[in-house]
N, C-alpha and C positions, 0 to 999 in steps of 0.2 A: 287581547281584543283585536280584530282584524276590522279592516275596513272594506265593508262589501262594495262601495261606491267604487275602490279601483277594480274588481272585478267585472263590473255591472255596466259601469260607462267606457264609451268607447273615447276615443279623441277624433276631432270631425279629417282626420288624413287616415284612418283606419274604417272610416266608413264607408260605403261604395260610390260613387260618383252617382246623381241620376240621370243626367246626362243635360240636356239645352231643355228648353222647353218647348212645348207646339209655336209660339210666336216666334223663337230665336232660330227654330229650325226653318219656318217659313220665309221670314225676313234673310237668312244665308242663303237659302236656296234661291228666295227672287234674287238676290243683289246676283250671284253669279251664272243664273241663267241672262241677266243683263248685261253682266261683262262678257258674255261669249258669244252671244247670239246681237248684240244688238238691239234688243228688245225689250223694253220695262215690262212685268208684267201688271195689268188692269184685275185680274180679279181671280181669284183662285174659287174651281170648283169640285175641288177632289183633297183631300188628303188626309192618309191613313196611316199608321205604324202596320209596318211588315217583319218579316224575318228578320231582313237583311239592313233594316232600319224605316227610308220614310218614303211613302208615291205620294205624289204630289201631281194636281193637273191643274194649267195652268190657262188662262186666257191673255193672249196679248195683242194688240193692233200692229198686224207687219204692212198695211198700203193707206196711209190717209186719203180718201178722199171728200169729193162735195158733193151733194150732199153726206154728211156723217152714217147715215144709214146703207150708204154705198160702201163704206172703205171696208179691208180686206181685214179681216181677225184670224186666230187659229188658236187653235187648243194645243201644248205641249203637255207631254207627259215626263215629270221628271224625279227619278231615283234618287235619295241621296243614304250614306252612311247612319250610322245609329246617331253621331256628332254632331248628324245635317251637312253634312257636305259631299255638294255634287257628285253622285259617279254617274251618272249619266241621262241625255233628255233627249226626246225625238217628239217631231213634229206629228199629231197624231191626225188632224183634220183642220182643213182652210172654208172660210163661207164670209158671208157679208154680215158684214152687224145686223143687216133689218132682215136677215131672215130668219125663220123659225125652225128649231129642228126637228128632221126628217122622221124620227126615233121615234 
């Protein structure tokens, strides 16, 4: 008699990894566009699986000022690995919080 179960079941280090999940890759990506740029980001409004792993856009406040609807925001755009980790971000657009977009 054989036992199909060793056939059948795998052990969990012979299975493929699935890799971070949408929050772990977000939460990697904010913390270290934070540590490089200086900048926490407030609110994410882009992010998709790609090829090459994950875009992400990002909204941050780079100038406080007074009134609040005055200070200076910007949208980053930022790539990272299949892992979530950063290969790279650039600054795609600068405006005021209390404007509306042009788009």
């Amino acid at each position: 008699m054989t036992d199909k179960s060793e056939n059948t079941d795998k052990s969990a280090a012979d299975r493929p990894k699935s890799g971070p999940t949408a929050v772990e890759v977000l939460r990697t990506a904010g913390a270290q566009l934070a540590e490089l740029t200086g900048l926490r980001p407030e609110a994410v409004t882009r992010f998709e699986r790609t090829g090459d792993g994950w875009l992400i856009e990002a909204e941050v406040l780079e100038l406080a000022r007074v009134p609040d609807t005055m200070s200076l925001m910007a949208s980053y755009e930022v790539t990272t690995d299949p892992d979530g980790q950063l290969t790279g971000y650039r600054r795609t657009r600068r405006y005021e919080r209390g404007r509306a977009d042009r788009r």
